[in-house]
Phi, psi and omega in degrees: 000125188296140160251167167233165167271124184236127179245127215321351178282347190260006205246154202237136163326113154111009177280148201236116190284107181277001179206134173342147192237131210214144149291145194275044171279300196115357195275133162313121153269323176226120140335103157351123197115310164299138176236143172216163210242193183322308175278337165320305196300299205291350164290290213303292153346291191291333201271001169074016178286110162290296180242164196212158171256168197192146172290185190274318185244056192250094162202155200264098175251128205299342163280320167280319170332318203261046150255348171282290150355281202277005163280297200298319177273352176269004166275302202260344139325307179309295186302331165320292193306310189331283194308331172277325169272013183277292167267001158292301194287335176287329189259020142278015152104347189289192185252189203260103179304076180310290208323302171316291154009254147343331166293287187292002161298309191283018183266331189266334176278001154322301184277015192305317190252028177232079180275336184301288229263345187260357136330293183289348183277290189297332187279002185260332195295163191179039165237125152275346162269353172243045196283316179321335201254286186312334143285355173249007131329272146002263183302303202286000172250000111348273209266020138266333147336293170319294220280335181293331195269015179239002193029034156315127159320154183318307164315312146346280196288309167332281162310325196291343188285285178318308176282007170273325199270335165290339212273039150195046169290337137341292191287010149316299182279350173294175169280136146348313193280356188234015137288329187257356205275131194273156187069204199257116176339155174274162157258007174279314172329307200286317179292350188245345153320297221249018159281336212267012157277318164309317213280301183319300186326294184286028154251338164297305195357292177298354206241111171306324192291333156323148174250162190297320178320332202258337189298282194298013194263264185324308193276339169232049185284352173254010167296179212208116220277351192262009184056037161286000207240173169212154020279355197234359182077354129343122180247181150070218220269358148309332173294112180294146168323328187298296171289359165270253152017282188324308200298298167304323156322300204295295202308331188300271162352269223297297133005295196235016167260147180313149166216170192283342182259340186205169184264155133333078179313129184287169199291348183275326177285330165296318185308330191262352160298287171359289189282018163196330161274333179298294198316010164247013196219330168253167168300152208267287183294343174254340176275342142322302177296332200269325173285297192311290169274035145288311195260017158242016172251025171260008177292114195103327187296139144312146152208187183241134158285157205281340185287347193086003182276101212294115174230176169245126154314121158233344194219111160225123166286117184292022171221342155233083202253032152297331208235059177316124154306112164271098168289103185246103187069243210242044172201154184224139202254105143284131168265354160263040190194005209357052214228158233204082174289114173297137185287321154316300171274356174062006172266196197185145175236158162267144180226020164206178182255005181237196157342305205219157193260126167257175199194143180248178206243129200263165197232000000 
């Protein structure tokens, strides 16, 4: 699709930025990707940004989005049933059905090139009693995500699809009270926890049609680049791509999902593990990639102020995307600054008493 130069007086709610938007500082304002709305424009406007690139036809029209949505979800409902009865028959002892496997990667790689809607898809889920099935759902549409913004081949993105939906079939066989058990594991609890990447592994092993990668998915998706990790403690560049790519999905996913014992976080608080306890622990270059277009596809999501009060994402500075523009009424909350612009009168109040505004992601 050809792109043009569109010049920001010209752009329409819902125009989708095909190449980084940079100040004449050099810093990214906007990301490759971005669609945008009324308070972009009108920042880029004040900021004296004339034009942006753009495909010819890229504007977002709001009955296909949610017929796209609604693709995604029914895609990934669909892959849920799969998975569950995938992994009902391994742990009655059956064998592990690759073909079903192999079907749904290519059910889930449907979405590869919709990161809006299988975002706004996953971030909606909320079964916390089926989370074993629905988390490995998840993760293959996460790390198909990774791998497209990593610009892996298709073949690629595939398998990395297959070892997200495999890569925690192990935990068939731990017991319920210490997979399901709330606070913190005994350590014997723990040690028969952190079997179920060796467990997986060794159901696959045998099966030829697997690839090592994906072999090699499953079994080290809880290793770690600082060598923290397990089973075996392998670090850098010991690790496969796959299980690095895997290894972030998961944790992100585990992160901002319902469990039966605890709630979730919203996503701007993973982002800030991620940005200070993760950098020593994940690969540098796939957590980069994975955050930077991640956090621009929250842009537009509800959320609730910690006052009980409704807002909107409207703005994330891809150089601070901890620190979401909250459109709350006729006013917008920096949160690195924690402070409340009227957009008319130009005064500005304070709205929370600490550092940062808190806010839940509304559903």
């Amino acid at each position: 699709m050809p792109r043009i130069r569109m010049l920001v007086s010209q752009c329409e709610v819902g125009t989708i930025i095909s190449e980084d938007v940079r100040s004449y500082q050099g810093i990214t304002l906007l990301t490759k990707d971005s669609i945008l709305n009324q308070y972009i424009i009108d920042r880029l406007t004040e900021m004296g940004i004339s034009y942006v690139w753009t495909n010819s036809s890229d504007h977002v029209e709001a009955d296909l989005k949610l017929t796209n949505k609604e693709l995604v979800e029914v895609s990934h409902e669909e892959a849920v049933l799969v998975v569950k009865q995938v992994l009902r028959d391994l742990s009655t002892g059956g064998k592990l059905n690759y073909h079903k496997i192999t079907q749904l990667s290519e059910l889930v790689y449907v979405s590869v090139n919709d990161s809006v809607n299988v975002i706004k898809c996953l971030n909606d889920i909320r079964d916390k009693d089926e989370y074993t099935y629905t988390h490995c759902v998840n993760v293959a549409f996460y790390s198909m995500l990774i791998a497209k913004w990593l610009s892996l081949p298709k073949a690629e993105i595939e398998e990395i699809i297959q070892a997200g939906l495999m890569h925690d079939i192990g935990k068939v066989l731990i017991p319920d009270e210490i997979l399901n058990k709330p606070g913190k594991l005994l350590e014997l609890e723990l040690d028969i926890m952190q079997r179920h990447s060796l467990i997986g592994y060794h159901c696959i092993k045998n099966i030829t049609e697997i690839s090592d990668s994906i072999k090699e998915a499953v079994l080290s998706h809880h290793e770690r680049v600082d060598g923290s990790g397990y089973p075996y403690g392998i670090r850098g560049d010991q690790i496969d791509l796959y299980a690095k790519i895997i290894a972030i999905a998961d944790v992100y996913d585990a992160m901002t999902q319902d469990r039966v014992y605890k709630k979730g976080v919203n996503p701007f608080v993973a982002f800030e593990m991620f940005l200070t306890l993760g950098l020593g622990t994940f690969d540098i270059d796939v957590l980069n990639v994975f955050l930077k277009n991640l956090a621009v596809n929250f842009t537009g999501l509800n959320v609730i102020l910690e006052n009980g009060e409704h807002g909107e994402i409207v703005y994330i500075p891809p150089y601070e995307i901890t620190k979401p523009i909250i459109l709350n009424g006729s006013n917008f909350i920096d949160l690195s600054r924690s402070r409340i612009k009227s957009v008319g009168a130009g005064t500005s109040k304070t709205l929370c008493k600490e550092d940062s505004c808190n806010y839940q992601i509304a559903h």
